[in-house]
Chimera marker file (.cmm) of the C-alpha trace (Angstrom):
<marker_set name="trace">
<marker id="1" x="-11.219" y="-42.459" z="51.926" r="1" g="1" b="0" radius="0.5"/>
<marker id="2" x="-11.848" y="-38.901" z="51.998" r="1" g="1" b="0" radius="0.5"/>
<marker id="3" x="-8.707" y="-37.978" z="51.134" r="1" g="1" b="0" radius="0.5"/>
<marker id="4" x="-8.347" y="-40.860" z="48.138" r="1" g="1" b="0" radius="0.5"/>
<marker id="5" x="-11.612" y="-39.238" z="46.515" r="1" g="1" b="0" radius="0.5"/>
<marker id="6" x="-9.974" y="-35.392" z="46.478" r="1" g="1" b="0" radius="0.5"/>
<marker id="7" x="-7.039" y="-36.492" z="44.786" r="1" g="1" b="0" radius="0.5"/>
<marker id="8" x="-8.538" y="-39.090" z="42.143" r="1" g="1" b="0" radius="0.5"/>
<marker id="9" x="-10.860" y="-35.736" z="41.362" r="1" g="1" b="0" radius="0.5"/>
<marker id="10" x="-7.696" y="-33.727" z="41.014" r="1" g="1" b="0" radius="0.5"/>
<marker id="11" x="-6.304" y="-35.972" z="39.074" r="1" g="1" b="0" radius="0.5"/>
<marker id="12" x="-8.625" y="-36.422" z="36.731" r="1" g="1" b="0" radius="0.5"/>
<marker id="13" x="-9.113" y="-32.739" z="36.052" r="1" g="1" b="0" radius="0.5"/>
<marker id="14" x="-5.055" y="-32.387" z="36.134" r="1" g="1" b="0" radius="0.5"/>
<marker id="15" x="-5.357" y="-35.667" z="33.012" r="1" g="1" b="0" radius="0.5"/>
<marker id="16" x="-8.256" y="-33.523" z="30.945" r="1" g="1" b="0" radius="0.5"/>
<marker id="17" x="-6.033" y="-30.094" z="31.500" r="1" g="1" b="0" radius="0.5"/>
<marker id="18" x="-3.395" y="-32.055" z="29.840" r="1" g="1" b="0" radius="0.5"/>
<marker id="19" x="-5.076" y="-33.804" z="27.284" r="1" g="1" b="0" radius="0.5"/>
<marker id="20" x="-6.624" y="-29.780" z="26.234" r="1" g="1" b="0" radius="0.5"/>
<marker id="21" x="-3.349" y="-28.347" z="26.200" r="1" g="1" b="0" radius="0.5"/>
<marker id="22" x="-2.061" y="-31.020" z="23.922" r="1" g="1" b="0" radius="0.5"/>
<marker id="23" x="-5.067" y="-30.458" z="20.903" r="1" g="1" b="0" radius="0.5"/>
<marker id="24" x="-4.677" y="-26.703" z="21.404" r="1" g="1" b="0" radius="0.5"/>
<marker id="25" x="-0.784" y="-27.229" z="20.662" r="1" g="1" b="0" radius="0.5"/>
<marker id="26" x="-2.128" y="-29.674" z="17.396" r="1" g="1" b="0" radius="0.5"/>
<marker id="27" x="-4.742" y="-26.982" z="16.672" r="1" g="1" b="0" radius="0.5"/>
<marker id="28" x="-1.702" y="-23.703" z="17.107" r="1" g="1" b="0" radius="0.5"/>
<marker id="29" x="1.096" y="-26.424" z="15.078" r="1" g="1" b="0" radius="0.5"/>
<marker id="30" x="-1.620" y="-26.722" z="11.796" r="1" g="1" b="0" radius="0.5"/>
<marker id="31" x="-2.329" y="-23.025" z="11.812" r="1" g="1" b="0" radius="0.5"/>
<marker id="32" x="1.514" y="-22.049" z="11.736" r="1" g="1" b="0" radius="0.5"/>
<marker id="33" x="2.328" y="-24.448" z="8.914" r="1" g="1" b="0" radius="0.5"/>
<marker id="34" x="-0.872" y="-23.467" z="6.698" r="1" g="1" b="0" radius="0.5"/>
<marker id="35" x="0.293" y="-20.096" z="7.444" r="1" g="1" b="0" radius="0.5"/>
<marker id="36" x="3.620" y="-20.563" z="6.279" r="1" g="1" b="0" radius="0.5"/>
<marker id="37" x="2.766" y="-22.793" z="3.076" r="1" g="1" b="0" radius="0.5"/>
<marker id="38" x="-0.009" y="-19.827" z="2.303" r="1" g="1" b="0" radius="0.5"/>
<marker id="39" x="3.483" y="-17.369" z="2.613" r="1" g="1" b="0" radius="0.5"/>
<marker id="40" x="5.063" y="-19.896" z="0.395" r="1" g="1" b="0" radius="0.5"/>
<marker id="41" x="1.738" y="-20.067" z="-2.336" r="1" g="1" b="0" radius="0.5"/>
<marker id="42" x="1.872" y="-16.188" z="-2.394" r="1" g="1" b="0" radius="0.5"/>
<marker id="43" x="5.203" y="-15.711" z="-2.671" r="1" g="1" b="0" radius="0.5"/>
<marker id="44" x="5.466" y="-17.989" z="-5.920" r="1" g="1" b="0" radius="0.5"/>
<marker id="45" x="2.966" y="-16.020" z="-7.462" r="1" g="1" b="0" radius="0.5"/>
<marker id="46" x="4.611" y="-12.862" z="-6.575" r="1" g="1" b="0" radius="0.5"/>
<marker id="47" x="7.738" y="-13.710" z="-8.627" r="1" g="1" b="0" radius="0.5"/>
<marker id="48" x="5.524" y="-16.017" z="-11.528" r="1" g="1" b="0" radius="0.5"/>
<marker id="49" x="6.039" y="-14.469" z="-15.219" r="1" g="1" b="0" radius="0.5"/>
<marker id="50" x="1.886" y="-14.957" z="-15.677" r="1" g="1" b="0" radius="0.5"/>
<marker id="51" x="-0.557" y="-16.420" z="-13.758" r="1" g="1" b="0" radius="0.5"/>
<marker id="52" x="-0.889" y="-20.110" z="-12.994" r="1" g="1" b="0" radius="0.5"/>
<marker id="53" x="-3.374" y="-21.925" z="-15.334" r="1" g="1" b="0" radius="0.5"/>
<marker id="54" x="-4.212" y="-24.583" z="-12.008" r="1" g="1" b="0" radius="0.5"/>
<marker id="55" x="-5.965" y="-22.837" z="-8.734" r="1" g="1" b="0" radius="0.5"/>
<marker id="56" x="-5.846" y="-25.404" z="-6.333" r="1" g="1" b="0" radius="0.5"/>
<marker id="57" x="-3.836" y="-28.383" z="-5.200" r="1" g="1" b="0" radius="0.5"/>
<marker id="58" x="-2.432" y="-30.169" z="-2.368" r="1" g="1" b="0" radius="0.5"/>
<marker id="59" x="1.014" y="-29.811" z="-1.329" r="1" g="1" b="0" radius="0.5"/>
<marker id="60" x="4.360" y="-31.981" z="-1.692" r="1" g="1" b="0" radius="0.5"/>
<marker id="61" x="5.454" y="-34.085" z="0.872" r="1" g="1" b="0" radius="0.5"/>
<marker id="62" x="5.828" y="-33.843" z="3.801" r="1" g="1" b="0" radius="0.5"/>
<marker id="63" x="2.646" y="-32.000" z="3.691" r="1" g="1" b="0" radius="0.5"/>
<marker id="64" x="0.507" y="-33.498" z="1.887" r="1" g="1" b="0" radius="0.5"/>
<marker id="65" x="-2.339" y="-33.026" z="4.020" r="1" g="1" b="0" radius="0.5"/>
<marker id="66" x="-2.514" y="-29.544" z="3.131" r="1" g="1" b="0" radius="0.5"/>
<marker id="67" x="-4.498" y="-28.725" z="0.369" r="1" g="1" b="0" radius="0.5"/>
<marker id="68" x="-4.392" y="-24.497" z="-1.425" r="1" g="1" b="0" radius="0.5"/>
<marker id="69" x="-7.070" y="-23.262" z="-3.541" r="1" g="1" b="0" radius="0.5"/>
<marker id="70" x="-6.385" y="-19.835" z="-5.210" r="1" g="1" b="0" radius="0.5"/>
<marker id="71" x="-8.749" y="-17.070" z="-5.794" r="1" g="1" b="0" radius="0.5"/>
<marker id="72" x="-8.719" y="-14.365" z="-7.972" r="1" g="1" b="0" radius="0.5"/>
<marker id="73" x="-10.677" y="-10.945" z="-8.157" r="1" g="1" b="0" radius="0.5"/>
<marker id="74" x="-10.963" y="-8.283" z="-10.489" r="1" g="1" b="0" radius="0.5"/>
<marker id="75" x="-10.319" y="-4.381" z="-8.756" r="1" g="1" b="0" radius="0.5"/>
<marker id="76" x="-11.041" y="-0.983" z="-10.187" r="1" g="1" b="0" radius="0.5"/>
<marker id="77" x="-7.317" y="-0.883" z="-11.158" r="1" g="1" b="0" radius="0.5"/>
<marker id="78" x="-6.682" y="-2.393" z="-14.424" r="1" g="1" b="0" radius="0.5"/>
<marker id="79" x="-3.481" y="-3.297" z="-13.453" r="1" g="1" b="0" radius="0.5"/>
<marker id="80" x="-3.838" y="-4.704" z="-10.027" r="1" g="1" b="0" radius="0.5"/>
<marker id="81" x="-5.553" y="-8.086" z="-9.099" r="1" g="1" b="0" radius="0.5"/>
<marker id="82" x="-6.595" y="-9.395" z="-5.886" r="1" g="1" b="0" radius="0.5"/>
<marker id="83" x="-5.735" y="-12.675" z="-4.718" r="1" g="1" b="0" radius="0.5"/>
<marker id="84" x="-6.252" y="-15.133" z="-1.921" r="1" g="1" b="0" radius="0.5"/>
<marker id="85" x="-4.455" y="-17.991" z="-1.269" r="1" g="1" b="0" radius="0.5"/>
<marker id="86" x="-5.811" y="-20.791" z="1.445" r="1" g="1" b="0" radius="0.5"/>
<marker id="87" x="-4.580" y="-23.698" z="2.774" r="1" g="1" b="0" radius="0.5"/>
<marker id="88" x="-6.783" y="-26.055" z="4.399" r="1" g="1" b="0" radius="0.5"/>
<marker id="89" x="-5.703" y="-28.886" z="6.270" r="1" g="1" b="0" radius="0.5"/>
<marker id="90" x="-9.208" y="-30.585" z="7.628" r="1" g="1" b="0" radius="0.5"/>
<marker id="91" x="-12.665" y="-29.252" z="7.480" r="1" g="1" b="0" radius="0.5"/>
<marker id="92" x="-12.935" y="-25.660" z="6.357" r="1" g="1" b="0" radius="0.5"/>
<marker id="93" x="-16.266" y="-24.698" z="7.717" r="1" g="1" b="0" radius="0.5"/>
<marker id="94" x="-14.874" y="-25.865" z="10.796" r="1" g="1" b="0" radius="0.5"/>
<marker id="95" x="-11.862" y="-23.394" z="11.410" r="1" g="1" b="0" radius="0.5"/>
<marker id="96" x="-9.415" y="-25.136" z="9.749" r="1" g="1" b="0" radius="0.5"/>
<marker id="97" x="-7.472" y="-23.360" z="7.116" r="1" g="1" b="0" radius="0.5"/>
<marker id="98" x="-6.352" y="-19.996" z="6.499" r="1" g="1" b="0" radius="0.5"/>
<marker id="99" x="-6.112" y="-17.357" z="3.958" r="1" g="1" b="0" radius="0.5"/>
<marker id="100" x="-3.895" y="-15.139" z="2.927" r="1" g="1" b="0" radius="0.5"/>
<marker id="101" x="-4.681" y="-11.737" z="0.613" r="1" g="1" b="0" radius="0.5"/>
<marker id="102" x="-2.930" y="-9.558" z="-1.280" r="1" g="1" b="0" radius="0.5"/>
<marker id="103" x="-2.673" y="-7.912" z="-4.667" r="1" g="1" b="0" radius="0.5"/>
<marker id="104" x="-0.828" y="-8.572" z="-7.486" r="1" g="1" b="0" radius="0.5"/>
<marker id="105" x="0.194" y="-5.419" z="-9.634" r="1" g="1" b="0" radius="0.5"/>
<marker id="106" x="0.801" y="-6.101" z="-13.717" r="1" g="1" b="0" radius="0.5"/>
<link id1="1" id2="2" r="1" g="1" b="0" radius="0.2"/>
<link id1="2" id2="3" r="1" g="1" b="0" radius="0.2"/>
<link id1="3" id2="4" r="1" g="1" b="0" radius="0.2"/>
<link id1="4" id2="5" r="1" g="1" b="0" radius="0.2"/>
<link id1="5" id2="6" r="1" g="1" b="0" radius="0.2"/>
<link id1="6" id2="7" r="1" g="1" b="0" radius="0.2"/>
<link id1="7" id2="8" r="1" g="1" b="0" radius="0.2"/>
<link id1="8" id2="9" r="1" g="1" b="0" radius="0.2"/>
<link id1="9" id2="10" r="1" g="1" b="0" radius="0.2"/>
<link id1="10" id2="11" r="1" g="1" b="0" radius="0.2"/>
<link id1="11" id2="12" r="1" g="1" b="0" radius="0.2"/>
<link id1="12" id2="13" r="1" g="1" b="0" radius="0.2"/>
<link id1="13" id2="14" r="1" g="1" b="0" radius="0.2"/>
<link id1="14" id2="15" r="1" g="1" b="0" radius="0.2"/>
<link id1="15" id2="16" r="1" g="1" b="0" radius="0.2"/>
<link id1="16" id2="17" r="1" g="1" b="0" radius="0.2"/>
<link id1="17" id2="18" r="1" g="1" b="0" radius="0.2"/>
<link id1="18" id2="19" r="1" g="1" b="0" radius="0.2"/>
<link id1="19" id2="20" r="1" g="1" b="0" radius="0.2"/>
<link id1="20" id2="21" r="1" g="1" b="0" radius="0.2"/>
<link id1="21" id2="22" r="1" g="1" b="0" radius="0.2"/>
<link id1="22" id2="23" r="1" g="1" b="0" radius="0.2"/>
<link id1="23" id2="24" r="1" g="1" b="0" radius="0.2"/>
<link id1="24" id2="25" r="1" g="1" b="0" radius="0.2"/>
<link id1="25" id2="26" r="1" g="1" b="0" radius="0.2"/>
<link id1="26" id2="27" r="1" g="1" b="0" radius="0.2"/>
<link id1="27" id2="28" r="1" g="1" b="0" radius="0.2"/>
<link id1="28" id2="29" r="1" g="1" b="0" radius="0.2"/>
<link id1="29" id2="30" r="1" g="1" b="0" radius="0.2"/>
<link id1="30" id2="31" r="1" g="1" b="0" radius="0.2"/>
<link id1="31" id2="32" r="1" g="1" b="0" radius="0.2"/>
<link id1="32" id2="33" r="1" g="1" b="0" radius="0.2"/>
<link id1="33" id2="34" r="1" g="1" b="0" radius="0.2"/>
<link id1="34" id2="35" r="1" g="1" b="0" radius="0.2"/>
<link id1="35" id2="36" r="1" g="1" b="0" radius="0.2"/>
<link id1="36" id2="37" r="1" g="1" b="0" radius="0.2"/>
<link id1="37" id2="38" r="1" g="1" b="0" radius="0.2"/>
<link id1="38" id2="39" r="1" g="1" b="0" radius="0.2"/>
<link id1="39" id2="40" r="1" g="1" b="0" radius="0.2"/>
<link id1="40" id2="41" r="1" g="1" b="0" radius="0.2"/>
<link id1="41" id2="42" r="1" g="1" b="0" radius="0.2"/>
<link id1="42" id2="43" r="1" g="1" b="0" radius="0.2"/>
<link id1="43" id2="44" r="1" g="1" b="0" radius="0.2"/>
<link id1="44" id2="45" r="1" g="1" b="0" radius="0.2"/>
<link id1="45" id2="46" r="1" g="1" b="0" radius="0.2"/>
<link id1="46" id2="47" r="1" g="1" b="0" radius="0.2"/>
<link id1="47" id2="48" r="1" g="1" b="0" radius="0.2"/>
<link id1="48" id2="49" r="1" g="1" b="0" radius="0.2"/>
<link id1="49" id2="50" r="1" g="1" b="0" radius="0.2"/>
<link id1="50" id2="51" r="1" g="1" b="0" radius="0.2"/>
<link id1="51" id2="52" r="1" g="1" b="0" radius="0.2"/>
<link id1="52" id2="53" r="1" g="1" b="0" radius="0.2"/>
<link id1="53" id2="54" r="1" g="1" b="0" radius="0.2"/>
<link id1="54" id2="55" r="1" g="1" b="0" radius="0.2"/>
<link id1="55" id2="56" r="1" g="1" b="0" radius="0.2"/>
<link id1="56" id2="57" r="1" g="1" b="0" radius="0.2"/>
<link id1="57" id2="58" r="1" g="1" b="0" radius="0.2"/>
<link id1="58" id2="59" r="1" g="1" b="0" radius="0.2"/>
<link id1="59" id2="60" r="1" g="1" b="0" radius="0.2"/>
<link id1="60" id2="61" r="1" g="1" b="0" radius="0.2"/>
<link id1="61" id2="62" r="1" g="1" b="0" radius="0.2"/>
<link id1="62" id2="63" r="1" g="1" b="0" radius="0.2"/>
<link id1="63" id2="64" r="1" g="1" b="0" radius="0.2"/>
<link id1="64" id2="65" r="1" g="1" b="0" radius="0.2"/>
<link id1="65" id2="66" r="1" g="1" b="0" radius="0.2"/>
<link id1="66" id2="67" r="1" g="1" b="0" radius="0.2"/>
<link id1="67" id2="68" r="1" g="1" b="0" radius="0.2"/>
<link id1="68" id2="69" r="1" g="1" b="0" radius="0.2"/>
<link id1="69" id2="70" r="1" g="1" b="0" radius="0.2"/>
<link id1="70" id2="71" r="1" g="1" b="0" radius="0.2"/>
<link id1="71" id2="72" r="1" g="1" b="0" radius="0.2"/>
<link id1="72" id2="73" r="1" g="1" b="0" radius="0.2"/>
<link id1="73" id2="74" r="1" g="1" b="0" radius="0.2"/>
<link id1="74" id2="75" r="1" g="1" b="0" radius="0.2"/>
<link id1="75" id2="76" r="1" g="1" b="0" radius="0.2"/>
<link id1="76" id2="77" r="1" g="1" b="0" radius="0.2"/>
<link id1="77" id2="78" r="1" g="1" b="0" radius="0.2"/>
<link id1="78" id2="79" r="1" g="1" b="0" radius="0.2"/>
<link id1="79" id2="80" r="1" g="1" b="0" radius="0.2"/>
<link id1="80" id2="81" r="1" g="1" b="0" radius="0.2"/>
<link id1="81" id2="82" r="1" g="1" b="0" radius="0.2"/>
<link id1="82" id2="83" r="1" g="1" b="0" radius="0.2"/>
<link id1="83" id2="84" r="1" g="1" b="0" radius="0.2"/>
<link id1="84" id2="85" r="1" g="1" b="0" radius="0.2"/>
<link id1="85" id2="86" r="1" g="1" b="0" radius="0.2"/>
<link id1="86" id2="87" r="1" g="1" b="0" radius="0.2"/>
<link id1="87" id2="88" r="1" g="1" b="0" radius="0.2"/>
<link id1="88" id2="89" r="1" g="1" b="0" radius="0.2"/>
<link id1="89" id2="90" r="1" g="1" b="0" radius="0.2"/>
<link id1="90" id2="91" r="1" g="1" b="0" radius="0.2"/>
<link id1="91" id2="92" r="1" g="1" b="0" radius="0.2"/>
<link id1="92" id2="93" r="1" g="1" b="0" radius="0.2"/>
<link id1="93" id2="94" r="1" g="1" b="0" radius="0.2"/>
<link id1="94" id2="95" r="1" g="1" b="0" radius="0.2"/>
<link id1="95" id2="96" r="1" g="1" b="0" radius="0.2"/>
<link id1="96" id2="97" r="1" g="1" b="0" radius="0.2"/>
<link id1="97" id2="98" r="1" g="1" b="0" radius="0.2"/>
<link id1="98" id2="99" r="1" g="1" b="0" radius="0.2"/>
<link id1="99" id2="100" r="1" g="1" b="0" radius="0.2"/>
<link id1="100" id2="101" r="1" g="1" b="0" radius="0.2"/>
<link id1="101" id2="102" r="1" g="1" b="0" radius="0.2"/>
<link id1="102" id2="103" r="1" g="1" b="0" radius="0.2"/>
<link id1="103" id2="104" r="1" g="1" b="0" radius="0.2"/>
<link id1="104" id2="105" r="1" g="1" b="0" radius="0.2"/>
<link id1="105" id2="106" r="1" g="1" b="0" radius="0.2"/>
</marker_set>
C-alpha cells in the first residue's frame, strides 16, 4: 500500500513535469516565430522606397494570430528615424510579444 502511494505521488509530479515542459515549449515556439515575423516587418521597411502609410496589422496566413504594430520616433539626426516593430500574439501586458528596434537612415 505503501509502496502504491510513493509511486502514484511520483507519478503525478512526473505528469505535471510534463505537462510544464510542454507550455514552456508553446511559450519558447510563439517567441521564435514573433521574432522572426518582427525580422521579416523590419526587413521590409529596410528596403521600402518611403514609409508605410498603415502601422499595424495582423499577419497572412498561416499566422494570422500574430498581430505587428509599428512605431516611429523622431532622433537628433535629421536623417535617421527610430523604429520598433512588435508582434504580439496574445496578451501584451502579459509577456507575449516582442519588439524589435532599429533605425532607419534617409
Amino acid at each position: 500500500m505503501i509502496a502504491l502511494a510513493i509511486m502514484a505521488t511520483s507519478l503525478l509530479a512526473l505528469l505535471s513535469l510534463a505537462n510544464r515542459s510542454i507550455g514552456v515549449q508553446d511559450r519558447l515556439q510563439n517567441t521564435t516565430r514573433a521574432t522572426l515575423l518582427a525580422q521579416q516587418k523590419m526587413a521590409e521597411l529596410e528596403t521600402a522606397d518611403q514609409l508605410p502609410l498603415e502601422t499595424e496589422g495582423v499577419f497572412e496566413t498561416p499566422f494570422e494570430r500574430y498581430r505587428w504594430r509599428l512605431e516611429f520616433e523622431q532622433t537628433p539626426l535629421a536623417s535617421a528615424l527610430q523604429v520598433k516593430v512588435v508582434v504580439a500574439w496574445g496578451d501584451e501586458q502579459r509577456n507575449q510579444a516582442v519588439d524589435l528596434t532599429s533605425f532607419l537612415f534617409r
